[in-house]
Phi, psi and omega in degrees: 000321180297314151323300179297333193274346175278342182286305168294354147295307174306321189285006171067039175323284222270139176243349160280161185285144183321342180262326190275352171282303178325322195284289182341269160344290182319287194316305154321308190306276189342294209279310166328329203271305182283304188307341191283283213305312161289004166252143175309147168309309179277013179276304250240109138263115199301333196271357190296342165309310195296278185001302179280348174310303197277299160342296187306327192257339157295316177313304189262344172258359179068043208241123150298083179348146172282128199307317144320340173267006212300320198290331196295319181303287187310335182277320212261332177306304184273018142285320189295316194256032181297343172257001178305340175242113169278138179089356153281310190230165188304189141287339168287298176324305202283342185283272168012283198304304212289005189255340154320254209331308178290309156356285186306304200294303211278354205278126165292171219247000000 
C-alpha cells in the first residue's frame, strides 16, 4: 500500500505526507472491518464502506465530494438541529422529517 500511495504523491495528489495518507487509509480499513465484523449481518450497511472510502481518499487528496451528494450533507445539517426550534413542529412532524432526513443524509450515491 505504501508504494501506491507514494505514486499518488509523485503524481502530485496528496496533500498529508505519503506515511500519514498510508496511516489514514490503514487506519479507515482496519476500523470498517472491526465495525462490520461487530455488527449483525442484518444490521450492516454495505455503502458505509464506499463512504468511508470516498471520505478517506478526500482527506488525503484535498479532493472535493461529489457535488451531487450536496442534498445528503444538507439533509444530515438540518436533522442535527431539527429540535432547536421547539414548539414548531408535533412530535409527530419531527419524528416524519427526521427519518426524511436520514433517509436523504444516509442514500447511496
Amino acid at each position: 500500500m505504501h508504494r501506491i500511495v507514494e505514486r499518488i504523491a509523485e503524481a502530485g495528489r496528496l496533500k498529508v505526507t505519503v506515511e500519514t495518507a498510508a496511516a489514514m487509509i490503514h487506519a479507515a480499513g482496519s476500523g470498517m472491518t472491526l465495525s462490520l465484523i461487530n455488527t449483525a449481518p442484518e444490521d450492516r450497511d454495505l455503502d458505509q464502506s464506499r463512504r468511508l472510502r470516498e471520505a478517506t481518499i478526500a482527506a488525503i487528496t484535498g479532493e472535493a465530494q461529489d457535488a451531487s451528494r450536496d442534498f445528503a450533507q444538507r439533509a444530515a445539517g438540518l436533522k442535527s438541529v431539527l429540535d432547536e426550534a421547539p414548539g414548531l413542529l408535533s412530535t409527530g412532524e419531527r419524528a416524519l422529517l427526521g427519518e426524511i432526513l436520514d433517509r436523504l443524509a444516509n442514500a447511496p450515491s
